[in-house]
C-alpha positions in Angstrom: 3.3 103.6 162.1 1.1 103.1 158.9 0.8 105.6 156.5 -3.2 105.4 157.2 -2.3 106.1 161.1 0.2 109.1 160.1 -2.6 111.4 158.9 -1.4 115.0 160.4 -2.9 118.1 159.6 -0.7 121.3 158.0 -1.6 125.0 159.2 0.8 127.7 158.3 2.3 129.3 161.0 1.8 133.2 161.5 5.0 134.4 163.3 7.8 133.3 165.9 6.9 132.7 169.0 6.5 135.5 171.5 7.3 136.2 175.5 3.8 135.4 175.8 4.3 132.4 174.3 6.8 130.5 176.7 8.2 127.4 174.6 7.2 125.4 172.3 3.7 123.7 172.3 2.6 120.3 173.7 2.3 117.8 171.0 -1.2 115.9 170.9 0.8 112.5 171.4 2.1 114.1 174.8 -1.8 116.0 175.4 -2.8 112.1 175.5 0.0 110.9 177.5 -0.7 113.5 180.3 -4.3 113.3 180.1 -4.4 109.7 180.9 -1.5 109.8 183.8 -4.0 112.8 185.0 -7.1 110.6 185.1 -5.1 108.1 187.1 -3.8 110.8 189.5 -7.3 111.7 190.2 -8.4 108.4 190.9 -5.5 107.9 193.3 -5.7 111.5 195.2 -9.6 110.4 195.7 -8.4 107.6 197.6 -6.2 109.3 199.6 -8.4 111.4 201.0 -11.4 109.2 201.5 -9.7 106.5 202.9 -11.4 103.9 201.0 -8.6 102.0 198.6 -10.2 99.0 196.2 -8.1 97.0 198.7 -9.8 97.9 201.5 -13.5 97.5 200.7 -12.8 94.4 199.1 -10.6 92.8 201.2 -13.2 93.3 204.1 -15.5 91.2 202.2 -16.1 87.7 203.6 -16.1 85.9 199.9 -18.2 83.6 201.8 -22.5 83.2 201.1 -24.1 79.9 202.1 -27.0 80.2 200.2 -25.0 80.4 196.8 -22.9 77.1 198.0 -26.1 75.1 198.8 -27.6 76.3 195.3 -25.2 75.2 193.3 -23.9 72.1 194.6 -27.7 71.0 194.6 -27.3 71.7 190.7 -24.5 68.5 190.2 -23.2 70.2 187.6 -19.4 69.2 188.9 -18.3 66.3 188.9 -17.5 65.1 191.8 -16.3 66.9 195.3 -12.8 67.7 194.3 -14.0 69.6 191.7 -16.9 71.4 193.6 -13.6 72.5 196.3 -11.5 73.9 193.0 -14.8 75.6 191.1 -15.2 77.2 195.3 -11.2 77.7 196.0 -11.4 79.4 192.0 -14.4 82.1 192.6 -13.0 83.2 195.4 -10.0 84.4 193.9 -9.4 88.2 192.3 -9.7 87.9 188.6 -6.7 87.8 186.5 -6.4 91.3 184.2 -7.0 91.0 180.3 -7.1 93.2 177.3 -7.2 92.6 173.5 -5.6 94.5 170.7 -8.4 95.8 168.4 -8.0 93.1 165.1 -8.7 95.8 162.9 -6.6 98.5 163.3 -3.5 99.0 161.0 -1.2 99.2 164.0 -2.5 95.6 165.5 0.6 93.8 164.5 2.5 96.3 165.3 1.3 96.8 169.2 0.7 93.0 169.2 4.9 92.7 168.1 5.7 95.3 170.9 3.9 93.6 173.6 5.2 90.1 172.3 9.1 91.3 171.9 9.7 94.3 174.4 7.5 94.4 176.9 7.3 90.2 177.4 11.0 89.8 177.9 11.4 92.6 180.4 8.9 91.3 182.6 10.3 87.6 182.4 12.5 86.5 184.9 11.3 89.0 188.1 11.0 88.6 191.5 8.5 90.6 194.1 9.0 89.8 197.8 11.3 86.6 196.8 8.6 85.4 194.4 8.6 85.0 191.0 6.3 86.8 188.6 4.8 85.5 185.8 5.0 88.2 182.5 1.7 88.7 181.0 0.6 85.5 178.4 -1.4 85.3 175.1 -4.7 83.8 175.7 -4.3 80.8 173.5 -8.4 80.6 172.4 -8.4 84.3 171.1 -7.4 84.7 167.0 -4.2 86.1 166.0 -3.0 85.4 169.9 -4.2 89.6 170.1 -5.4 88.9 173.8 -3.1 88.4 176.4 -3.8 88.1 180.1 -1.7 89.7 183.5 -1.4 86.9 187.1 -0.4 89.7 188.6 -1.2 91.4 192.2 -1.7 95.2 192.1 1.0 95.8 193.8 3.7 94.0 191.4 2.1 96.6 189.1 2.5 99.8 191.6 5.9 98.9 192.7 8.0 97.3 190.1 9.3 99.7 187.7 8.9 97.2 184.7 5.4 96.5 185.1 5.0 100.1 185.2 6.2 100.8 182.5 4.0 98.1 180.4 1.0 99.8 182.8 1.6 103.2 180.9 1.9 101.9 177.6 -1.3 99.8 178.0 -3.2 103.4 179.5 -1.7 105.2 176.3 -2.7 102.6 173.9 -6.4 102.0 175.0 -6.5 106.0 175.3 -6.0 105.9 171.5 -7.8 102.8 170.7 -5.4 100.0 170.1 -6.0 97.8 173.0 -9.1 96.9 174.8 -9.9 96.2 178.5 -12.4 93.7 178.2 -12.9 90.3 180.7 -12.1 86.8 178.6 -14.8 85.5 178.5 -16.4 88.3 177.4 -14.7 88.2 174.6 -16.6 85.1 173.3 -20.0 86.4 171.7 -18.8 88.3 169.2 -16.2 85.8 168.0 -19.1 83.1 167.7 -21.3 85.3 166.0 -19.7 84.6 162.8 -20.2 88.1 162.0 -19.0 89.3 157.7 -18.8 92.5 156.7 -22.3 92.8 154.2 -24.1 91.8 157.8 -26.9 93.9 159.4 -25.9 93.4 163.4 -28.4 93.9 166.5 -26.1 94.3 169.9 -29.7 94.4 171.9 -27.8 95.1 175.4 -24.2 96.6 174.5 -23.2 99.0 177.0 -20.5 99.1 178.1 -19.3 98.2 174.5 -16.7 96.2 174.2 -18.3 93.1 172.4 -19.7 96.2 170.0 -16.1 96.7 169.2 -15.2 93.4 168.3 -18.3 93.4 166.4 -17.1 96.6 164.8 -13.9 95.3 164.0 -15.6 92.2 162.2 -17.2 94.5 160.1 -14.3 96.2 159.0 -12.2 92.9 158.6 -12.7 93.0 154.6 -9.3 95.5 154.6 -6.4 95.3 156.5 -7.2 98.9 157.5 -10.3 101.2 158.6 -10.2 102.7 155.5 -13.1 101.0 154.0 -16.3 101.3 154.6 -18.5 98.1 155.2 -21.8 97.5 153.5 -23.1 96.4 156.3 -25.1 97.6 159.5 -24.8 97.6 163.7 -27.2 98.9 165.8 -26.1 99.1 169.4 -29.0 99.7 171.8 -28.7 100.4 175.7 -31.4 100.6 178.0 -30.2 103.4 179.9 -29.2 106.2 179.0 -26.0 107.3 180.8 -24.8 103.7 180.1 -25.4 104.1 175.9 -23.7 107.4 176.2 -20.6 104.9 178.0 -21.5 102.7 174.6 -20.8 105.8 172.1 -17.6 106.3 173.9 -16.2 103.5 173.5 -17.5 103.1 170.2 -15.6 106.1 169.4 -12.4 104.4 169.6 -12.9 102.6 166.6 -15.0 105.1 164.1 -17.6 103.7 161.9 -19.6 105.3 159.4 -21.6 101.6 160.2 -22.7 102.4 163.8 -26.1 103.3 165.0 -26.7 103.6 168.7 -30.3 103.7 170.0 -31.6 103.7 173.9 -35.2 101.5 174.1 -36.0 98.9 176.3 -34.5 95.4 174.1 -37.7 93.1 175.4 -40.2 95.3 173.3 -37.5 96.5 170.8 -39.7 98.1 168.0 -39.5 97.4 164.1 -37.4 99.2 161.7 -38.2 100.8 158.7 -35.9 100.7 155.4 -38.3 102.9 152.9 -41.3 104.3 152.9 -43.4 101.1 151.8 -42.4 99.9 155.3 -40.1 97.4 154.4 -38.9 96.4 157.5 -35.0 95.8 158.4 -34.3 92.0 159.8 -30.7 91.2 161.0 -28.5 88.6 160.4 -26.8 88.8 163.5 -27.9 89.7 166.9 -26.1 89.3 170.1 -28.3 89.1 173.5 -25.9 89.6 176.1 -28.9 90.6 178.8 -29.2 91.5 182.1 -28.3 89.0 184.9 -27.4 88.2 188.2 -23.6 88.2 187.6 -22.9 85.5 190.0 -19.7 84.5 187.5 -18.4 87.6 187.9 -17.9 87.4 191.7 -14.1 87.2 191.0 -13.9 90.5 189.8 -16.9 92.4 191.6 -17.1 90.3 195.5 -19.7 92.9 196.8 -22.0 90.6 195.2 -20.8 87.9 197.6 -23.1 90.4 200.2 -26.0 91.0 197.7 -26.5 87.1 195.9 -29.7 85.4 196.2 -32.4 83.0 194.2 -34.4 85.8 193.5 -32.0 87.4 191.5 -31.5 85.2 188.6 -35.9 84.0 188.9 -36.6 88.1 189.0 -34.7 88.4 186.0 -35.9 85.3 183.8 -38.8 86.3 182.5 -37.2 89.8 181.2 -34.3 87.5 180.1 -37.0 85.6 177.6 -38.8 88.5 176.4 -35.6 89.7 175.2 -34.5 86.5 173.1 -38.0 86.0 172.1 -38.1 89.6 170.6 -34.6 89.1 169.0 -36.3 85.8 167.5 -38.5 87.9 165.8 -36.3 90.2 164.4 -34.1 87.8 162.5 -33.4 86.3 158.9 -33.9 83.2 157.8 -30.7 81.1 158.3 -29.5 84.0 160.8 -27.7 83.3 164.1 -28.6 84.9 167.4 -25.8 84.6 170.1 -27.2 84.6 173.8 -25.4 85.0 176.5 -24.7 86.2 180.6 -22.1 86.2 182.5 -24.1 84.1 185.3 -23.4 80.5 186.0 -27.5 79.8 187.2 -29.3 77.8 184.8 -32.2 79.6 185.7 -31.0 82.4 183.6 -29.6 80.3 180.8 -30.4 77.2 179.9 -34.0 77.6 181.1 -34.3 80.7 179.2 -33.0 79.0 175.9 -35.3 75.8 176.6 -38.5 77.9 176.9 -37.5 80.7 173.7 -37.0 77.7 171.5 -40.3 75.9 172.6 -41.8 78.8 171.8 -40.4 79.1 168.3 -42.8 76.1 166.9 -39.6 74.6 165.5 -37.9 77.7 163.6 -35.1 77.6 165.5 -32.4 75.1 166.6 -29.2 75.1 168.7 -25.7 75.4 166.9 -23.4 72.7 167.5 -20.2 74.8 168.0 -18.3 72.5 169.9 -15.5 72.3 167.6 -14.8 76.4 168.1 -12.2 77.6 169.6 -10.8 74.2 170.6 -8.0 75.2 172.8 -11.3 76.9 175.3 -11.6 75.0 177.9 -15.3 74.3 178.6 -18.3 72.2 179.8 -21.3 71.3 177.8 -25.1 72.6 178.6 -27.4 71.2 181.6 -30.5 69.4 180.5 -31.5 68.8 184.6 -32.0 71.8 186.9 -33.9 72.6 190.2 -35.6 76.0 190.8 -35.2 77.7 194.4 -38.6 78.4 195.7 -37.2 80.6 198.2 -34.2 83.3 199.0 -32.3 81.4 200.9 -31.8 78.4 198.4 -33.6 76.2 201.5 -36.4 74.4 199.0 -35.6 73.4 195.6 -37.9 72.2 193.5 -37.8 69.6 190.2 -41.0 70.4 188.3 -43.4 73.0 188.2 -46.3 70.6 188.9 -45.2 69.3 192.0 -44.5 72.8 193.1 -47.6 73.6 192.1 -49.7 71.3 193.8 -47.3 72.1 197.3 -49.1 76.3 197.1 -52.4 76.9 198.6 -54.5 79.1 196.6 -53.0 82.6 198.0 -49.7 81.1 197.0 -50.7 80.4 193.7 -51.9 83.6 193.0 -48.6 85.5 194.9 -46.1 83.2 193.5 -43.7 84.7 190.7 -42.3 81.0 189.9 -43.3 80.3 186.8 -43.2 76.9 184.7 -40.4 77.9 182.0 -38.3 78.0 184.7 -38.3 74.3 184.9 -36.3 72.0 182.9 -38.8 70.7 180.1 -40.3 67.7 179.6 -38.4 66.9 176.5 -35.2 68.7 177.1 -32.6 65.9 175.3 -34.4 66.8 172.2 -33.5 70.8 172.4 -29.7 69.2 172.6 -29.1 72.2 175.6 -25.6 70.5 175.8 -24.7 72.4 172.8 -24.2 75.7 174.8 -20.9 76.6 176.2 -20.8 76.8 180.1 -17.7 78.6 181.3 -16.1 78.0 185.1 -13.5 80.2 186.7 -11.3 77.0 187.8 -11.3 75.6 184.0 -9.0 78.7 182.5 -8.7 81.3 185.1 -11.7 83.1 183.9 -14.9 84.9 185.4 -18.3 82.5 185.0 -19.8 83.1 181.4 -22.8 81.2 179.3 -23.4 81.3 175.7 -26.1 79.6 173.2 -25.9 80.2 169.2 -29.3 80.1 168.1 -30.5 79.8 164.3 -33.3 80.5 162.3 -34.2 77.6 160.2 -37.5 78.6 158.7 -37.6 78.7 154.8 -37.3 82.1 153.7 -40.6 81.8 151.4 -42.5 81.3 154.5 -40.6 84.0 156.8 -43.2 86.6 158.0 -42.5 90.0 156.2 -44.0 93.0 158.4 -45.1 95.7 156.9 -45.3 99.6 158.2 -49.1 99.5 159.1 -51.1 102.3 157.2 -52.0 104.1 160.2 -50.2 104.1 163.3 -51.4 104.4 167.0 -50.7 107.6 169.3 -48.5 105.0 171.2 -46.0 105.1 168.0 -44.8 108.9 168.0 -43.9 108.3 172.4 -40.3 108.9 172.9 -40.0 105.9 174.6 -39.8 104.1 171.2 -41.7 100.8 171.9 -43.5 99.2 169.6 -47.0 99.9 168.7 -49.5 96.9 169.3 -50.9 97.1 165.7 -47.6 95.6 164.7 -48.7 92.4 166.5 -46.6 93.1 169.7 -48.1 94.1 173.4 -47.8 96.7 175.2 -45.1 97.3 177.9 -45.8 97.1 181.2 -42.6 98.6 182.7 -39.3 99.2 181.5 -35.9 96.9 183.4 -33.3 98.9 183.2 -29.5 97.5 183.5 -28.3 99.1 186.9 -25.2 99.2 188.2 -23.7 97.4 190.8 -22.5 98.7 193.8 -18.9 98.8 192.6 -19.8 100.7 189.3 -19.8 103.4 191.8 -17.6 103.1 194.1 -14.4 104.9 193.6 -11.9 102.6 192.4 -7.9 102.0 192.3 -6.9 102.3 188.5 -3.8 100.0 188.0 -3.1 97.3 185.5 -6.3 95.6 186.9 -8.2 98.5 184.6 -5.9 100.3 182.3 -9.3 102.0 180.4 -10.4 103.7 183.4 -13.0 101.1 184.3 -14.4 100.8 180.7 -13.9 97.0 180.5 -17.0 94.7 180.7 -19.3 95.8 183.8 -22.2 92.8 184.5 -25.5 93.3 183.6 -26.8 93.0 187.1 -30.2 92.0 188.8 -32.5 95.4 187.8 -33.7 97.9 190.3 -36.6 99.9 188.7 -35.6 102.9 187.5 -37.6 105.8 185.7 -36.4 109.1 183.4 -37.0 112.0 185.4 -40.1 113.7 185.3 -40.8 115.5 181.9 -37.6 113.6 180.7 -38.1 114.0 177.3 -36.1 112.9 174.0 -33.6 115.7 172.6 -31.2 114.8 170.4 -30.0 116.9 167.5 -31.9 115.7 164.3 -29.8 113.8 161.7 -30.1 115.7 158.1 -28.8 114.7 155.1 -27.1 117.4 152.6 -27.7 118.3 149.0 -24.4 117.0 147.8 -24.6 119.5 144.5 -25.6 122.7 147.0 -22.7 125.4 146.6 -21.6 125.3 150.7 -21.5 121.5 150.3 -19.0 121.7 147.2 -17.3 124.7 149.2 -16.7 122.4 152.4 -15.0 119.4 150.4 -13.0 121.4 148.1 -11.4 123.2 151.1 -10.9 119.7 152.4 -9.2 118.7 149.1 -12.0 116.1 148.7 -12.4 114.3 145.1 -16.0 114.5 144.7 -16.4 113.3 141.1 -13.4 110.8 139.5 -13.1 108.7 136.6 -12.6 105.8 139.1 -16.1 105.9 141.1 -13.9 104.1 144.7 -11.6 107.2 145.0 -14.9 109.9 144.9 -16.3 110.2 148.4 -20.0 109.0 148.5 -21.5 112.5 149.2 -24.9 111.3 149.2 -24.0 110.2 152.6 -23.0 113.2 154.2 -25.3 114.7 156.9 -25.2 117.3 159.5 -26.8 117.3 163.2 -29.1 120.3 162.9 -32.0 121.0 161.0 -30.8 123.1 158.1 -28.8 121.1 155.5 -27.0 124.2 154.3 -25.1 125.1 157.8 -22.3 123.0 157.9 -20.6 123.5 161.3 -19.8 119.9 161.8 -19.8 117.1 159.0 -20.5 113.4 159.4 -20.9 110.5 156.9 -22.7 107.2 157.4 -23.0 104.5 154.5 -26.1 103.7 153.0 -28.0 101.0 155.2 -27.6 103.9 157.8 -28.9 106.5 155.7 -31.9 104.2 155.0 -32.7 103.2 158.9 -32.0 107.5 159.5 -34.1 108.7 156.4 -37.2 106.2 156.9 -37.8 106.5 160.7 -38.2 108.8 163.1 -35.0 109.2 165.2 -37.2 109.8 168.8 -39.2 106.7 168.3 -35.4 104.2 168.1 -34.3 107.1 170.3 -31.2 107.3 168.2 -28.4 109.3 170.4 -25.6 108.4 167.9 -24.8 107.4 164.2 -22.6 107.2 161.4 -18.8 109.2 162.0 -18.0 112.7 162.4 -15.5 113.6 159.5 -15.0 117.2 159.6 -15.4 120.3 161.4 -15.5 124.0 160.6 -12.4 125.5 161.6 -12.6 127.6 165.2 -12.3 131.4 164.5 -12.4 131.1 160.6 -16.1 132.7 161.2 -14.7 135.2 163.6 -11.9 136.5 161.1 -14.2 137.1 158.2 -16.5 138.9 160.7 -14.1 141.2 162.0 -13.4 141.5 157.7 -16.7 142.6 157.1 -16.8 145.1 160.0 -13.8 146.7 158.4 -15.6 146.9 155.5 -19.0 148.8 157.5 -16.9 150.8 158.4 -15.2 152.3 155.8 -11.5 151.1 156.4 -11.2 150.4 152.4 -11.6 146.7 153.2 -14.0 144.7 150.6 -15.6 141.6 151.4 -15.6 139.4 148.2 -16.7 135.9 147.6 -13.4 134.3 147.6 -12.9 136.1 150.6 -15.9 133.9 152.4 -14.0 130.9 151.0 -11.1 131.5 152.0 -12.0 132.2 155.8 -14.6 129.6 155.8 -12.1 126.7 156.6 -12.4 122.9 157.8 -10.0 120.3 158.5 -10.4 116.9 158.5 -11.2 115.0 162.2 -8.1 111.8 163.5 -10.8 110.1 163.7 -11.2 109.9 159.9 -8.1 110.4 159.2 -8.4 106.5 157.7 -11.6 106.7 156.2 -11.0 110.1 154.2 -7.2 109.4 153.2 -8.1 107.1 150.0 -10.3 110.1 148.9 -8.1 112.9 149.2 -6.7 114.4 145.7 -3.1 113.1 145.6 -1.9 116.7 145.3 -2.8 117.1 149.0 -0.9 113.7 150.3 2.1 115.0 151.2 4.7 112.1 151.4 6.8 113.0 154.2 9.9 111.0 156.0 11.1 110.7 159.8 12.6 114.5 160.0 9.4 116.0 158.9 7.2 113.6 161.3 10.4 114.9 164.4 9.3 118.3 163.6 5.5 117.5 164.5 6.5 115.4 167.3 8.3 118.2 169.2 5.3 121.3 167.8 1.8 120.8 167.5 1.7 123.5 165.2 5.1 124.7 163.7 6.1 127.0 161.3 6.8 126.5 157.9 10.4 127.8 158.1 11.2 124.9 160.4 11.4 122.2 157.8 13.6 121.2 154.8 13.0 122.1 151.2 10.6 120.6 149.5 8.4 120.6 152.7 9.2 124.4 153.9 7.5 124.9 150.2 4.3 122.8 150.5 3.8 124.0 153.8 3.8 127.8 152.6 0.5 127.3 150.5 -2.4 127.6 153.1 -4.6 124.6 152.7 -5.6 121.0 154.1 -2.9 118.5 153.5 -2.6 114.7 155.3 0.7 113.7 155.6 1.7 109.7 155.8 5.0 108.2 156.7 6.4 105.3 154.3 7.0 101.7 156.8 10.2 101.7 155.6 11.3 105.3 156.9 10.0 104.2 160.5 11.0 100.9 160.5 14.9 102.6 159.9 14.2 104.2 163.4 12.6 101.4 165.3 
């Protein structure tokens, strides 16, 4: 344990415990423990009594769909039939389990260590049923070997008491947000990104969240800790809204005061303001991870073995292009824009890539980043394609013209086939090999595609938007899409991302999903979808405080906060701080974002971004601190002698610092209040959530005595002694 992870709020206790009181309290260590083995009894008492185990519903599924085979082995993209029969044997195969440790976290070596020395070994050398079963293995692309992958059935997991073991360790650790469930191949975007810590990051379609994460984790990579707080910007944005409020979740798990999360449509996502001129934000980095068919993630999801069909992945194209065309628009000169799907159909890849950068007059080129990540096995981009003209994958066409001329005129004004669906003309010069295609027989993975885009054109001739001087009626809708005056159209309708069938299904959690199916869901083939009638944007305002008003200064001191310092990194940037109602003088909860975030918060209207989320949550009054000094001042109405003074009011008005910030706060707290403790103290805390000072040793029973906030860390050295 770190000391930044060791953070532990003090409160002095008031009295022994009573007969109400049986035994000692839970400790929030154990609180977490039980909650996750509660979720996963809930899950598993659902199946019970409906019947309907994962097993079942999937194993009835005939992983068979002739129209997909005849699609894609009319695409040649194997090469030859002994590969076509191991791509095939591959897909139709459960998909193996994989998490990653979050790179950022203080405690990454350590998990990383445990998984590598204790965990490893005791699952090496077992049998199941007579056969042998492999222990789980570092994926050897990933950095820092933090990603590690299980060949395991379910049943291993459920029945052998080691794997069980490592099964409640890995629910406990993603629970507090050291390890991530998250697909392989999903883990790729972020890590080609290239993403530094000064960067301003679009995530156009991030829900469920876990390439945010890694993208969070880049920004924080400048310390070896969270305590810092990067310069630079993300803005996650979700489509729908249940699914972003699944994106601030898992967000959640690694606090940023960095993070922005907005819910527009991404194909007409609207301009940002930075000031009041109208400067307008462009990012350096956006990631376009869009909605898709899902075909490559059969392995994990095989209802879509039932639902697959052409018109999935043509449906979705043209939303597809919108969306990279639009992110095209919203980037720097010399920035990179990662697209990607986790579809196989070229239709909804390379096609898409082809016609964006055809219609980028040159500004933008394909990134050779073939010498990435060397040890990923991978195949290059398709320059040749055909495009199913029906459902069934029965007619395939070669070029739009020839299709064309086949339509009669009611055809031709029906048909939703259009021509960027084709390979283009001059396809070798757009160098399409450069993107990644991923196969599940290569490395055991699910299907994936990715493309790194950049923006080549000079910065002196990059077009700077400006806030036009008078906006349409169109601008202050809650929808938050763009107004036309800033040279974009009108929507016509909104895709959503829906879920697939399984996304609601009740599902066995095992090792297969130790985050209680928070890993990676597909961004499937959209059904339309509206708000509900009169749905209307709601969202507490974001407001920033006076950081000289007196209840401002009354709320840090009590949090032992240095909030002026001859060293200007150990004050806390109070500017910053801003509360989620529309007075800035009632603090009830206190949250802190750095100053790109302030800017995009101050400068634009939250309803028109639709921002649900933003910056980090560092403090919170204390429950019943207002309820004490009431009953204080009815005492005093009442002419018991009591007399309310202002020290009084301080003194009852208390916060405490959130875990959450526990990293981010520590390097601003006044020394005084960073109480130093060893292993006996941190026993005491283990076994009480809230003991009494009389329980510990001098010079802690001492400290403890004085009422106040105080953070406690733990030297290495004192826990490494007890490893």
């Amino acid at each position: 344990m770190d000391s930044t992870e060791a953070g532990t709020e003090l409160r002095e206790g008031d009295g022994e415990p009573t007969s109400e009181q049986p035994g000692p309290p839970i400790s929030n260590a154990q609180k977490k423990r039980d909650r996750a083995a509660a979720k996963l009894e809930k899950h598993k008492s659902k199946k019970a009594k409906s019947g309907k185990r994962e097993e079942q519903w999937t194993g009835d599924i005939d992983r068979q769909n002739p129209a997909f085979e005849r699609y894609y082995k009319a695409q040649g993209v194997f090469a030859d039939e002994n590969e076509w029969n191991e791509f095939m044997s591959s897909i139709k195969t459960d998909l193996p389990t994989t998490f990653r440790v979050t790179g950022s976290k203080v405690s990454a070596k350590d998990v990383n260590d445990i998984i590598q020395n204790v965990h490893v070994p005791n699952l090496t050398g077992l049998e199941y049923e007579g056969a042998k079963v492999d222990p789980p293995k570092a994926i050897p692309w990933y950095p820092g070997k933090l990603a590690w992958q299980f060949n395991v059935h379910k049943n291993v997991v459920r029945k052998v008491p080691q794997f069980k073991k490592m099964q409640s360790f890995l629910v406990y650790e993603t629970e507090v947000g050291n390890i991530c469930r998250q697909e392989a191949v999903s883990m790729l975007p972020p890590l080609v990104l290239d993403i530094e810590p000064h960067h301003k990051v679009l995530d156009m379609c991030a829900a469920p969240g876990s390439k945010t994460s890694q993208i969070l984790e880049a920004l924080h990579s400048s310390s070896s800790d969270a305590s810092s707080s990067p310069p630079g910007l993300i803005i996650a944005n979700d489509n729908d809204y249940k699914r972003a409020g699944l994106l601030v979740h898992q967000s959640s798990r690694l606090p940023s005061p960095a993070l922005i999360v907005t819910n527009v449509d991404a194909s007409y996502y609207p301009n940002i303001w930075l000031d009041a001129a109208g400067t307008v934000l462009n990012f350096d980095r956006i990631l376009c991870d869009v909605p898709c068919s899902g075909d490559g993630t059969l392995r994990k999801n095989p209802i879509i073995w039932r639902q697959w069909g052409t018109a999935s992945g043509n449906g979705l194209h043209n939303l597809q292009l919108r969306i990279l065309q639009r992110a095209m628009k919203m980037l720097v000169p010399g920035g990179r824009i990662v697209y990607s799907t986790c579809s196989i159909n070229p239709i909804e890849n390379e096609a898409v890539v082809a016609a964006a950068l055809k219609s980028a007059n040159g500004e933008y080129h394909l990134v050779d980043i073939s010498s990435r990540l060397p040890e990923l096995v991978r195949k290059p981009g398709i320059s040749e394609w055909k495009v199913s003209v029906d459902k069934e994958a029965q007619n395939l066409a070669t070029s739009y013209s020839s299709y064309w001329e086949s339509l009669s005129d009611s055809q031709k004004r029906d048909t939703k086939i259009t021509e960027s669906m084709f390979p283009p003309s001059d396809a070798a010069s757009l160098h399409l090999e450069r993107c990644w295609r991923i196969y599940p027989h290569l490395q055991n993975t699910g299907g994936f595609f990715v493309a790194v885009l950049e923006h080549t054109a000079p910065a002196t001739t990059a077009l700077q938007r400006k806030k036009p001087l008078k906006r349409s009626a169109a601008e202050a809708e809650v929808r938050g899409t763009p107004d036309p005056a800033d040279g974009y159209p009108a929507p016509g309708h909104l895709a959503k991302k829906p879920r697939l069938e399984s996304e609601t299904k009740e599902v066995d959690v095992e090792m297969t999903d130790a985050s209680e199916m928070e890993g990676d869901a597909p961004k499937v083939a959209p059904e339309e979808k509206k708000q509900p009638k009169g749905w209307v944007y709601k969202e507490d305002p974001y407001t920033y405080v006076d950081p000289d008003h007196p209840n401002v200064q009354r709320c840090l001191a009590n949090l032992r906060i240095q909030i002026t310092a001859s060293n200007k990194e150990s004050a806390l940037p109070a500017h910053n701080l801003f509360v989620r109602n529309s007075d800035p003088t009632i603090l009830r909860s206190v949250y802190l974002s750095n100053d790109i975030v302030k800017a995009v918060l101050t400068a634009n209207e939250p309803s028109r971004l639709r921002i649900i989320s933003a910056g980090l949550k560092i403090a919170t009054k204390q429950e019943g601190s207002g309820r004490a000094l009431a009953k204080l001042k009815q005492k005093e109405a009442a002419g018991d002698g009591a007399v309310v003074t202002s020290e009084d009011a301080e003194v009852f008005q208390k916060y405490r610092v959130l875990n959450d910030a526990v990293a981010l706060i520590l390097p601003y707290m006044k020394p005084e209040h960073i109480i130093h403790g060893d292993m006996g103290v941190l026993k005491v805390f283990v076994r009480r959530t809230y003991p009494l000072a009389k329980e510990f040793e001098e010079p802690y029973k001492g400290t403890f005595e004085a009422c106040g906030e105080y953070l406690m860390t733990v030297p290495r050295d004192e826990v490494d002694r007890y490893s």
